[in-house]
Structure formats: structure tokens, C-alpha cells
OpenMM code with the backbone's topology and positions (N, CA, C; nanometers):
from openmm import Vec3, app, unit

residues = "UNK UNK UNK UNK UNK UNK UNK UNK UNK UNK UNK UNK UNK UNK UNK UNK UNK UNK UNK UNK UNK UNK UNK UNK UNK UNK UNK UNK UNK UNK UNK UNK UNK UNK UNK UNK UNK UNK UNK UNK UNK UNK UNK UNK UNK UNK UNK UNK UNK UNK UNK UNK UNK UNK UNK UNK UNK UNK UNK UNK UNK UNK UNK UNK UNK UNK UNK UNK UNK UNK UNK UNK UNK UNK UNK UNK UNK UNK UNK UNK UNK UNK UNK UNK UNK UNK UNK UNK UNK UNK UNK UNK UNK UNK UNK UNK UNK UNK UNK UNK UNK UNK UNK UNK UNK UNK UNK UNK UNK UNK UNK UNK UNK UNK UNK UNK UNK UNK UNK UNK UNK UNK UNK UNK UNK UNK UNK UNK UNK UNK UNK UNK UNK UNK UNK UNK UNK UNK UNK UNK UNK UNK UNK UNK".split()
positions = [
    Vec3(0.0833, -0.1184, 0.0000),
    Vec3(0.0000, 0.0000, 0.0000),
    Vec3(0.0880, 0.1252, 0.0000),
    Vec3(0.0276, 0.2231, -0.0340),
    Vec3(0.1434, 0.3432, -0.0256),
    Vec3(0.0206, 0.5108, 0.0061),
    Vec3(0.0228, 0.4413, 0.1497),
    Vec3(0.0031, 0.5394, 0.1935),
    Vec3(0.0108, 0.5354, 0.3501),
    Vec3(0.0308, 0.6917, 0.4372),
    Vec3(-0.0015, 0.6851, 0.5641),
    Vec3(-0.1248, 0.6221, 0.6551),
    Vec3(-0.0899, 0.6218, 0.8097),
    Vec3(-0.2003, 0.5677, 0.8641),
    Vec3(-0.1831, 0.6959, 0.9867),
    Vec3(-0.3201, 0.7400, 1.0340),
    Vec3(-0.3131, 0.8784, 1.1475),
    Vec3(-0.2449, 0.8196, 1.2559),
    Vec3(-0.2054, 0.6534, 1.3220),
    Vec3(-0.1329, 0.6243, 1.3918),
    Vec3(0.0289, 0.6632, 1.4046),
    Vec3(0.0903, 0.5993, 1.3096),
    Vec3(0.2194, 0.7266, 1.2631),
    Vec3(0.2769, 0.8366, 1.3100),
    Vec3(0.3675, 0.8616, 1.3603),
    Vec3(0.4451, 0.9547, 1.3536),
    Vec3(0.5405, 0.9950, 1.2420),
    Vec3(0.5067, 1.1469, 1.2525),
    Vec3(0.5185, 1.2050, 1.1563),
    Vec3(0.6309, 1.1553, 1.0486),
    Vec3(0.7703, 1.0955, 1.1423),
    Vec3(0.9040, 1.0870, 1.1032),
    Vec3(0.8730, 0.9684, 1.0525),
    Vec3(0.8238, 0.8525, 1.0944),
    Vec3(0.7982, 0.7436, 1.0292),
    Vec3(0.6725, 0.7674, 0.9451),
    Vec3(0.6079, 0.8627, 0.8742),
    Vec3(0.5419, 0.8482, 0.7513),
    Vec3(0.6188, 0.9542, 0.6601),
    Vec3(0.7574, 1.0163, 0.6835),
    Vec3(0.8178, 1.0586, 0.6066),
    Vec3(0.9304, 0.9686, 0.5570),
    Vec3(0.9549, 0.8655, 0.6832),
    Vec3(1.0983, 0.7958, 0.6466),
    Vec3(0.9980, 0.6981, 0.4962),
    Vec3(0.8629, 0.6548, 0.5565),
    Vec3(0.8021, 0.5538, 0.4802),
    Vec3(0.7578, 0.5990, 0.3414),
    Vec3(0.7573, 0.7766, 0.3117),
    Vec3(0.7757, 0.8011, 0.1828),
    Vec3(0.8712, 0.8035, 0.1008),
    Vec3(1.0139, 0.8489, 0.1938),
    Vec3(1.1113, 0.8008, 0.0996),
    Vec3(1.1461, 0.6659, 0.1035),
    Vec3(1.0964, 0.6124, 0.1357),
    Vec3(1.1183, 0.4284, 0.0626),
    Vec3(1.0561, 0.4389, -0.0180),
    Vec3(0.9046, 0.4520, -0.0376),
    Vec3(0.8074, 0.4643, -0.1289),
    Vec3(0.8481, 0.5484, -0.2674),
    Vec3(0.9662, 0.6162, -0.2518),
    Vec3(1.0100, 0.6981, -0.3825),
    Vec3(0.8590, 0.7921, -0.3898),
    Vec3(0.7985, 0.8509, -0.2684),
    Vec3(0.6899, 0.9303, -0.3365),
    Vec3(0.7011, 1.0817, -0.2644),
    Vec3(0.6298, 1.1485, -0.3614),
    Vec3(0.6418, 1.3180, -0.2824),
    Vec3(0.5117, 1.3723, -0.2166),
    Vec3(0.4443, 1.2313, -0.1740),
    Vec3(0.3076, 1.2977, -0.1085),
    Vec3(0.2342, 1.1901, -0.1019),
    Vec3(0.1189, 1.1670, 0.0119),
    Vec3(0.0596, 1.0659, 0.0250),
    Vec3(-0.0838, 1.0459, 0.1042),
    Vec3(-0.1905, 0.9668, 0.0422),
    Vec3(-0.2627, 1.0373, 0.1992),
    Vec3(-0.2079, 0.9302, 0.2992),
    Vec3(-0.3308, 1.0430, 0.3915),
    Vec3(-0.3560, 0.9761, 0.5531),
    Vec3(-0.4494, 0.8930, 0.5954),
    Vec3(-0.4690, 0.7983, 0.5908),
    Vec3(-0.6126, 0.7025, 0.6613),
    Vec3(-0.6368, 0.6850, 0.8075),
    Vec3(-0.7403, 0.6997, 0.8166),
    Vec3(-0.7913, 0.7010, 0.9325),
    Vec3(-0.8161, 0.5372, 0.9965),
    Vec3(-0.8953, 0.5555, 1.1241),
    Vec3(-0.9293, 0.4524, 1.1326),
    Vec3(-1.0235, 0.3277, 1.0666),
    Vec3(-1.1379, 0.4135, 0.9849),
    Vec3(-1.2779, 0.3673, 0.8837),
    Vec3(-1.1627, 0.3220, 0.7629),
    Vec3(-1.0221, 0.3816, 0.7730),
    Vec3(-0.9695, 0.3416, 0.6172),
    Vec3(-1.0007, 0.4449, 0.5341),
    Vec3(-1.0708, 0.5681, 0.5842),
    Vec3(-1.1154, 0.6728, 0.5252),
    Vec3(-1.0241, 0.7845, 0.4857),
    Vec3(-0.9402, 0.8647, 0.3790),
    Vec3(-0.8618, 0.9861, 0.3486),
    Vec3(-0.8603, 1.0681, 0.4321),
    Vec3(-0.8832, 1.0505, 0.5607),
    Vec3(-0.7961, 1.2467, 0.6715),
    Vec3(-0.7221, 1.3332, 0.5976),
    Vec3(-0.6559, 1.3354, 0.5302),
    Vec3(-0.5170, 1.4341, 0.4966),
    Vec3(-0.4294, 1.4116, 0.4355),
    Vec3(-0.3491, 1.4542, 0.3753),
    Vec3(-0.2426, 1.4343, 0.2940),
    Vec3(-0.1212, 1.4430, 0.3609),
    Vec3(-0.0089, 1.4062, 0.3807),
    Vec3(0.1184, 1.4455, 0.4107),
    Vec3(0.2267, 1.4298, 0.2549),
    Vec3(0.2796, 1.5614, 0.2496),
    Vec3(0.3501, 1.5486, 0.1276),
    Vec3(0.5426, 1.6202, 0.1702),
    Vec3(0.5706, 1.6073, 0.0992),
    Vec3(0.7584, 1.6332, 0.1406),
    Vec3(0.8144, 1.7709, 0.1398),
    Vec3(0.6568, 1.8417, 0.0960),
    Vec3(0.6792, 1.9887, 0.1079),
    Vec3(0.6674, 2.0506, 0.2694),
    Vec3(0.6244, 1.9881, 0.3286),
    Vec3(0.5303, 1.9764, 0.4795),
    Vec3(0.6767, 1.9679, 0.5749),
    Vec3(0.7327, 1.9148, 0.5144),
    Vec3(0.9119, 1.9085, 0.6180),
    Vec3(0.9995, 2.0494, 0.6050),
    Vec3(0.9394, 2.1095, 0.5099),
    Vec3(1.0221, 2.2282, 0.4881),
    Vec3(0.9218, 2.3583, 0.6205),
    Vec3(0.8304, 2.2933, 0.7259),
    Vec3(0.8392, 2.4165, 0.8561),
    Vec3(0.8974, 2.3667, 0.9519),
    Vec3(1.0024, 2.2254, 0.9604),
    Vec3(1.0653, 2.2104, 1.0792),
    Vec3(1.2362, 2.2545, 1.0773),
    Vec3(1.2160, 2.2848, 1.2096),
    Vec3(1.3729, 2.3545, 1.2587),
    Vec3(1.3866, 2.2994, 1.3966),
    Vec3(1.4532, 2.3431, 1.4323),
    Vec3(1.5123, 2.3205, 1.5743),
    Vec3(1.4121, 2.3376, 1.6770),
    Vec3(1.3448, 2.4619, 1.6741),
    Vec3(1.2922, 2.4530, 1.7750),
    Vec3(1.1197, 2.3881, 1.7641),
    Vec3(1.1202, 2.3033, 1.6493),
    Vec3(0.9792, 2.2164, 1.6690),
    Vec3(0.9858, 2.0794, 1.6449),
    Vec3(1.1385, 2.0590, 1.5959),
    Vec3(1.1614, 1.9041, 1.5354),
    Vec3(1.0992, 1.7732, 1.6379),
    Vec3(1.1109, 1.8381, 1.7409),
    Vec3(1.0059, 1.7126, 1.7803),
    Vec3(0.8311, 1.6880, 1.7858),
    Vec3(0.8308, 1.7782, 1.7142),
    Vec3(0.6961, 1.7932, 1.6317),
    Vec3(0.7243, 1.6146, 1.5039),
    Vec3(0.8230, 1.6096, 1.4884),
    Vec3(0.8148, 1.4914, 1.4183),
    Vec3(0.7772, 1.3415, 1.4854),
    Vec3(0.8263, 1.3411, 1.5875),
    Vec3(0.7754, 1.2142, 1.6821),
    Vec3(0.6565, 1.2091, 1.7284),
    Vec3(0.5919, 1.2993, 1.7016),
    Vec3(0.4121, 1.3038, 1.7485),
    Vec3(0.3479, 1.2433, 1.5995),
    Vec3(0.2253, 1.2228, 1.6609),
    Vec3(0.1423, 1.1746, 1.5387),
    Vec3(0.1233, 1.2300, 1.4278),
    Vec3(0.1075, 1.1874, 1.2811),
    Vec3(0.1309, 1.2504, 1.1533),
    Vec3(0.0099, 1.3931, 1.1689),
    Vec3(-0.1080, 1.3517, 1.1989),
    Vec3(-0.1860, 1.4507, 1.1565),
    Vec3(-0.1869, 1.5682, 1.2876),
    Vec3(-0.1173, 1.5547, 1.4293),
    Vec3(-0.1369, 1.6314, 1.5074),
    Vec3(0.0189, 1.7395, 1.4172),
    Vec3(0.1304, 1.6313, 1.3530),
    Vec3(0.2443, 1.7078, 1.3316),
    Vec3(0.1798, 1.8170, 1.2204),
    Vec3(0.0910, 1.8251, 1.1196),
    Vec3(0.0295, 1.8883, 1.0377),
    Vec3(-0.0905, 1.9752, 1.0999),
    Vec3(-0.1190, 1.9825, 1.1932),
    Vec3(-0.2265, 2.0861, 1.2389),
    Vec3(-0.1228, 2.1734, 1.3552),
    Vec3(-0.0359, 2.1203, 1.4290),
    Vec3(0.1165, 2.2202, 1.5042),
    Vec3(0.1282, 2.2879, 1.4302),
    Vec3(0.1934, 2.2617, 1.2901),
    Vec3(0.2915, 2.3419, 1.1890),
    Vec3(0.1109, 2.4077, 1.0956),
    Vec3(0.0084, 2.4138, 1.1030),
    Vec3(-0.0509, 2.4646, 1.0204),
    Vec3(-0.0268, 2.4295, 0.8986),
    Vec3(-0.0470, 2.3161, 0.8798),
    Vec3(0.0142, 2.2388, 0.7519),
    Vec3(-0.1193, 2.1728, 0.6885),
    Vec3(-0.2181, 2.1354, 0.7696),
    Vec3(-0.3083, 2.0333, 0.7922),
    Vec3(-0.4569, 2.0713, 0.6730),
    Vec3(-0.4670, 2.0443, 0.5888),
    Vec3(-0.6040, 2.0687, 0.5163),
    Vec3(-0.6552, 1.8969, 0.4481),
    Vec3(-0.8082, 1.9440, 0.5024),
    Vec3(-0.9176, 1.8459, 0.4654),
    Vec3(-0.9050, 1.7662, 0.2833),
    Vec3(-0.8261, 1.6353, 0.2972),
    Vec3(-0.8614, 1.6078, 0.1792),
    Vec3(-0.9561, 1.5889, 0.0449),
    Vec3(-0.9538, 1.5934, -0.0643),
    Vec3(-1.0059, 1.5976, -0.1775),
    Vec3(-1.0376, 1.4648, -0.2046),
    Vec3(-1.1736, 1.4198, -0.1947),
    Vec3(-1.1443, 1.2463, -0.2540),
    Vec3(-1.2591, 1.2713, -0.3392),
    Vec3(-1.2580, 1.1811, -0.4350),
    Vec3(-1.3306, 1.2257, -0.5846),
    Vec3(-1.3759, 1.0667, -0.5701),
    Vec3(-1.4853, 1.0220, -0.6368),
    Vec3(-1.5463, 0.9371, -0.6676),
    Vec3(-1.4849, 0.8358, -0.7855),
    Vec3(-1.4366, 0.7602, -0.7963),
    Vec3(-1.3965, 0.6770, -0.9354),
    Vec3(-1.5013, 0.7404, -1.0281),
    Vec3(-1.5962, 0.7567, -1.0660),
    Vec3(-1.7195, 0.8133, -1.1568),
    Vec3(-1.7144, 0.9484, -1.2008),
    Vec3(-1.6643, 1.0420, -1.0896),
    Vec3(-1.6210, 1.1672, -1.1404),
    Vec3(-1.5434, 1.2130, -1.2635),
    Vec3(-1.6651, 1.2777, -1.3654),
    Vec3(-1.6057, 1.3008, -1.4939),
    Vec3(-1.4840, 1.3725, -1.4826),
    Vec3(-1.3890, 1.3505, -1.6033),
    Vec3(-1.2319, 1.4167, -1.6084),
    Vec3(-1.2623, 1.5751, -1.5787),
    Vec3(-1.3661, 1.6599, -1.6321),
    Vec3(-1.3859, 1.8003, -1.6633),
    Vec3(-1.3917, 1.8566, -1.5028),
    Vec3(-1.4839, 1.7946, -1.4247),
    Vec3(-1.4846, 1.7927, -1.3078),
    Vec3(-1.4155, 1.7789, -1.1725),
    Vec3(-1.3383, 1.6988, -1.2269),
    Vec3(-1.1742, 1.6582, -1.1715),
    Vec3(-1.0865, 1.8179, -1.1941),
    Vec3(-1.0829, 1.8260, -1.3240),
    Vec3(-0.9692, 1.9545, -1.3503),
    Vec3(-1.0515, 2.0838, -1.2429),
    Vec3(-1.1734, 2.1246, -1.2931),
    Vec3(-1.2122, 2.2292, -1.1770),
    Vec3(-1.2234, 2.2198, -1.0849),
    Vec3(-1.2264, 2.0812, -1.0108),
    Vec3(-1.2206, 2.1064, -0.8618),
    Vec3(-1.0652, 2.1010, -0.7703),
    Vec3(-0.9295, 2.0537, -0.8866),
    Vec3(-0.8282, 2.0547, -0.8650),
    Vec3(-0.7919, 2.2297, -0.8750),
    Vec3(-0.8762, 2.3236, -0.9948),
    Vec3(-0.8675, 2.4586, -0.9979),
    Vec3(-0.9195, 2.5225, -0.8860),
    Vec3(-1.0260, 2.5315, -0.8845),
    Vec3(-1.1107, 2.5799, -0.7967),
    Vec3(-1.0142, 2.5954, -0.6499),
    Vec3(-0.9803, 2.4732, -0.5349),
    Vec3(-0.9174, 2.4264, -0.4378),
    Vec3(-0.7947, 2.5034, -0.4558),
    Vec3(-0.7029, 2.4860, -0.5519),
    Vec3(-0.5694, 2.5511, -0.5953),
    Vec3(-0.4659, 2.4108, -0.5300),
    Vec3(-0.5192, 2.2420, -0.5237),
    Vec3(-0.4408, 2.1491, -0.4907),
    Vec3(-0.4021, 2.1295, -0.6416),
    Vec3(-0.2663, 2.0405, -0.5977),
    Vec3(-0.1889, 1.9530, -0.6737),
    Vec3(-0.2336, 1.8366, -0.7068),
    Vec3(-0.3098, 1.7839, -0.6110),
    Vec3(-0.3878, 1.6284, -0.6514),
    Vec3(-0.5040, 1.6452, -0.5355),
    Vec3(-0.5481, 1.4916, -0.6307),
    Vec3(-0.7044, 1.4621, -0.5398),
    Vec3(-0.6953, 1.3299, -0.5394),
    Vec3(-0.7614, 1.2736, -0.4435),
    Vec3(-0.7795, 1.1202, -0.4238),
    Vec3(-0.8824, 1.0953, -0.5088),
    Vec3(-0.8690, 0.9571, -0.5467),
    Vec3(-0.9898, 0.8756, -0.5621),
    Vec3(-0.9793, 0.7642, -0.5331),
    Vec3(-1.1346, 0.7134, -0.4552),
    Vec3(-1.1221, 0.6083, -0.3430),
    Vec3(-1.3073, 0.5564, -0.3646),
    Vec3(-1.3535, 0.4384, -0.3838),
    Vec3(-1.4851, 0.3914, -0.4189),
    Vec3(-1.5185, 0.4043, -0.2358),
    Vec3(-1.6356, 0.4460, -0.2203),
    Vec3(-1.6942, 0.4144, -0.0921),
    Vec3(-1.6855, 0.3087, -0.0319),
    Vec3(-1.7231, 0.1892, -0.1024),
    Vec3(-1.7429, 0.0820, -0.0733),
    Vec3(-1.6056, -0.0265, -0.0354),
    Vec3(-1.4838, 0.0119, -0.1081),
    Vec3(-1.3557, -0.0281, -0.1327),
    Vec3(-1.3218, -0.0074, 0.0354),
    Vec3(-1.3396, 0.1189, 0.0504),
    Vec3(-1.2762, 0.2244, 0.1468),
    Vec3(-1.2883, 0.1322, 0.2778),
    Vec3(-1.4109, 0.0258, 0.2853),
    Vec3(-1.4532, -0.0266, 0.4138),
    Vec3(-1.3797, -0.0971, 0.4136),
    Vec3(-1.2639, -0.1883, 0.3475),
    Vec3(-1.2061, -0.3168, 0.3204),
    Vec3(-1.1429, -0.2615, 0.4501),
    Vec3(-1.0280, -0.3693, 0.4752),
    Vec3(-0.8844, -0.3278, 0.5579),
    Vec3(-0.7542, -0.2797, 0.4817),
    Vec3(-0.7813, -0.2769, 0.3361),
    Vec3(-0.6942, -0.2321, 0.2674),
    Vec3(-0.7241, -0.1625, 0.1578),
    Vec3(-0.7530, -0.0104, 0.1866),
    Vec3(-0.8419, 0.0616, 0.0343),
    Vec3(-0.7723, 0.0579, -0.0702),
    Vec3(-0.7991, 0.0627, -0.1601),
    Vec3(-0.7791, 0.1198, -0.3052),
    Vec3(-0.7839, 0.2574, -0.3391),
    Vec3(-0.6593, 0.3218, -0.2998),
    Vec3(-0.6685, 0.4867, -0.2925),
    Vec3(-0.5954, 0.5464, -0.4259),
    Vec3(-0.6843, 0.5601, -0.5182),
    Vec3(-0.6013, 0.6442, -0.6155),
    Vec3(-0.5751, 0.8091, -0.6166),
    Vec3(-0.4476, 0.8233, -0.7049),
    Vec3(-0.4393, 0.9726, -0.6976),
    Vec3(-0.4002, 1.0339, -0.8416),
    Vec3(-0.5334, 1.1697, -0.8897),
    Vec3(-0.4853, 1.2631, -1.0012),
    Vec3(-0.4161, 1.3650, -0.9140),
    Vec3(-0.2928, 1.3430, -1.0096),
    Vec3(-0.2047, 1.5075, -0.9943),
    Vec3(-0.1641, 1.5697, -1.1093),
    Vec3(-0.1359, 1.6649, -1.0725),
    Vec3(-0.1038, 1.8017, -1.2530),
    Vec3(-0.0484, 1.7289, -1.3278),
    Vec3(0.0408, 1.6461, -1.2770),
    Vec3(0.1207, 1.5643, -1.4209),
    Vec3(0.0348, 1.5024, -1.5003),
    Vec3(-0.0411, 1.4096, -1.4246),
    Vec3(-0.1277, 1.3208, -1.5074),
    Vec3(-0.2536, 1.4069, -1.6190),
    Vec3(-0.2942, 1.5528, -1.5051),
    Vec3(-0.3763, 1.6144, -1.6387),
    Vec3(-0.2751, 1.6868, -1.7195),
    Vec3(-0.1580, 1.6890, -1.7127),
    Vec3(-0.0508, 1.7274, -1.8325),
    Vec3(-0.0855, 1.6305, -1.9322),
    Vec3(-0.0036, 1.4799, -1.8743),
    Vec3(-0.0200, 1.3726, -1.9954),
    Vec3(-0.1406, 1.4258, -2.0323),
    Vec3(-0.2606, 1.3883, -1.9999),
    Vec3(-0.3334, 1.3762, -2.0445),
    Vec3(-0.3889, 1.4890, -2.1965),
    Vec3(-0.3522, 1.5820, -2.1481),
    Vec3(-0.4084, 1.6957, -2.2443),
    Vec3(-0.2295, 1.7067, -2.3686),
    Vec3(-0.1391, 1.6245, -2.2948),
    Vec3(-0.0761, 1.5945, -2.4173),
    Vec3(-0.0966, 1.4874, -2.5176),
    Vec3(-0.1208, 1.3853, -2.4523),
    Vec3(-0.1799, 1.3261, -2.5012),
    Vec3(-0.3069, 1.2938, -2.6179),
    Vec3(-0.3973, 1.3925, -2.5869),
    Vec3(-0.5243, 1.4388, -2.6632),
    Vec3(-0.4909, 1.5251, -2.7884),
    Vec3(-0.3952, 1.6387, -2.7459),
    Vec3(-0.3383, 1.6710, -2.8617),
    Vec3(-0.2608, 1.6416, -2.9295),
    Vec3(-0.1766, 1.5406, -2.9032),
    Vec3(-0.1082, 1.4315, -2.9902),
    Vec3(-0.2026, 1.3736, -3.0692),
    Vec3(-0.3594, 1.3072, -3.0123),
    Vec3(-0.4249, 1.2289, -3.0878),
    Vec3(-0.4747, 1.3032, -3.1425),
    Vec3(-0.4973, 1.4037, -3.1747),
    Vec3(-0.5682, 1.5511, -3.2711),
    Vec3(-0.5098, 1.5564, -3.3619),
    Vec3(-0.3700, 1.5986, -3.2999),
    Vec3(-0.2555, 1.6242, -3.4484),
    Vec3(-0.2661, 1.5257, -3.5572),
    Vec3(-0.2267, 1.3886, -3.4772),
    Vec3(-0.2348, 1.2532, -3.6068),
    Vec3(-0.3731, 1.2248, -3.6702),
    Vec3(-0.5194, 1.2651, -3.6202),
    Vec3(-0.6397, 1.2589, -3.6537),
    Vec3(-0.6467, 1.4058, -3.7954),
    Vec3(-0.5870, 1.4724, -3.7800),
    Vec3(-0.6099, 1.5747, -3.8660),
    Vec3(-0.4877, 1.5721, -3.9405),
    Vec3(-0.3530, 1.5226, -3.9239),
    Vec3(-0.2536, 1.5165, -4.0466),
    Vec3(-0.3295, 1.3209, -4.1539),
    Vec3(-0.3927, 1.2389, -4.0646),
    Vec3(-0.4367, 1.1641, -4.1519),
    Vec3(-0.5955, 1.1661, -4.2206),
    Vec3(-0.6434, 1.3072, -4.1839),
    Vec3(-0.7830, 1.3618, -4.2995),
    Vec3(-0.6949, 1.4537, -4.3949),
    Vec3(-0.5894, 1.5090, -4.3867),
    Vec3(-0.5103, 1.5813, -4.5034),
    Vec3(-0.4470, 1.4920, -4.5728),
    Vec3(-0.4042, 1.3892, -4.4975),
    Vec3(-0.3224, 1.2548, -4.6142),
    Vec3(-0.4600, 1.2026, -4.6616),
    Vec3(-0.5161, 1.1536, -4.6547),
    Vec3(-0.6557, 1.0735, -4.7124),
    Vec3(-0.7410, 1.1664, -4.8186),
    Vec3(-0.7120, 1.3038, -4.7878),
    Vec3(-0.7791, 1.4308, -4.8607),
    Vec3(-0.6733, 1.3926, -5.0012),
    Vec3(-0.5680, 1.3751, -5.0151),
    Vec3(-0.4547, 1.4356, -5.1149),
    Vec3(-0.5410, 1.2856, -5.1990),
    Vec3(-0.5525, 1.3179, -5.3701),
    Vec3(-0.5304, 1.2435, -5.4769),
    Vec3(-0.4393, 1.1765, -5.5134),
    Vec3(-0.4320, 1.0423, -5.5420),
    Vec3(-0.2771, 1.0121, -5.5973),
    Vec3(-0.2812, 1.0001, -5.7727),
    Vec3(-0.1781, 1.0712, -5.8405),
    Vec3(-0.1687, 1.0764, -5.9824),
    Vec3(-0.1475, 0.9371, -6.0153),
] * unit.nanometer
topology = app.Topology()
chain = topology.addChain("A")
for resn in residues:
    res = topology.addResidue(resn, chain)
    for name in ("N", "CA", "C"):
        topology.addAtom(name, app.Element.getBySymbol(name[0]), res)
């Protein structure tokens, strides 16, 4: 799985992202439910005089430092268009998506859109545009 649990301390759901090779992750609660995000930007308010703000629990270490906001979880069903404005709207980097029903297991299925992926994506689309309209100009041309 690759994500936090609100049991955690802070330092061990940062040590457990860099194993994970990731720059952000959520938080689950006890229901298995999204609390919060912790991401690697969130280490850049400790110093000296709060670092033991890291040995306390992940989500108390994110409401100390004012770090702490209510996650985004989107429905698997949630159209793409809807996804992009509510990633605008918010001004986040990503949003979860997590089925209700999944969520009850002991082990959710937590997916995540972030800007990259609506990058690909809208590169993607215009990649498939470009080749959709250079092959109605090849198919347009006569051959002598």
C-alpha cells in the first residue's frame, strides 16, 4: 500500500515516503477513510525549535505546523472536466480517488490525479488531434 495511517508519527510516515520513492501521500484514518495528505513539502516548517513535532502523530504534526487541510477524494465516476475544476477551484496539486465501498475493506484502493497526469493527459489528446487531422489531409490528397 502506499500510503499513511493517522497512527504514525510524523518521522515514520516521512521515512516511509522516501522508501516509497513518493512526494506525497494520503492519511487514513481509522474507517480506512482519506484524513489528509502528508507530502515532502510539509518538512520544509521544521527547525530546531519544533523538530520534535516529528515524533508526534502525523496529523497532530500537520495541524502544530498549520500544515493540515481536509482532503479531496473524488469518486472513481467523477467526470475528467470535473476533476480539472475542482483541482482549480481548491488551488491542490492532486485529489484522491477512493470507491466508498472499497474504502470499508482493511486495505483501500486509494487512487491519486495530480497536474502531471492532467498534463499527460491533455498531451496526449493533442497528440491524438494532431495525427487525426494530419491523416484527414493525407486521405484528402489524390494520388496521380
Amino acid at each position: 500500500h502506499a500510503y499513511t495511517h493517522t497512527v504514525w508519527s510524523a518521522i515514520e510516515a516521512f521515512d516511509y515516503m522516501l522508501k516509497k520513492r513518493r512526494s506525497s501521500m494520503p492519511i487514513v484514518g481509522e474507517k480506512h477513510l482519506v484524513v489528509g495528505n502528508l507530502s515532502i513539502s510539509d518538512i520544509r516548517v521544521v527547525n530546531q525549535d519544533n523538530a520534535t513535532l516529528l515524533e508526534g502523530n502525523v496529523v497532530d504534526f500537520l495541524k502544530k505546523t498549520d500544515r493540515f487541510q481536509p482532503p479531496i477524494v473524488l469518486d472513481p465516476f467523477t467526470p475528467f472536466h470535473e476533476c480539472v475544476n475542482i483541482m482549480y477551484v481548491n488551488r491542490v496539486h492532486h485529489v484522491y480517488v477512493a470507491d466508498a465501498e472499497v474504502t470499508r475493506h482493511r486495505f483501500p484502493d486509494i487512487g491519486v490525479i495530480a497536474l502531471t497526469d492532467l498534463l499527460e493527459w491533455i498531451a496526449q489528446e493533442a497528440r491524438h488531434h494532431q495525427t487525426a487531422a494530419e491523416d484527414s489531409r493525407s486521405s484528402s490528397v489524390k494520388k496521380i
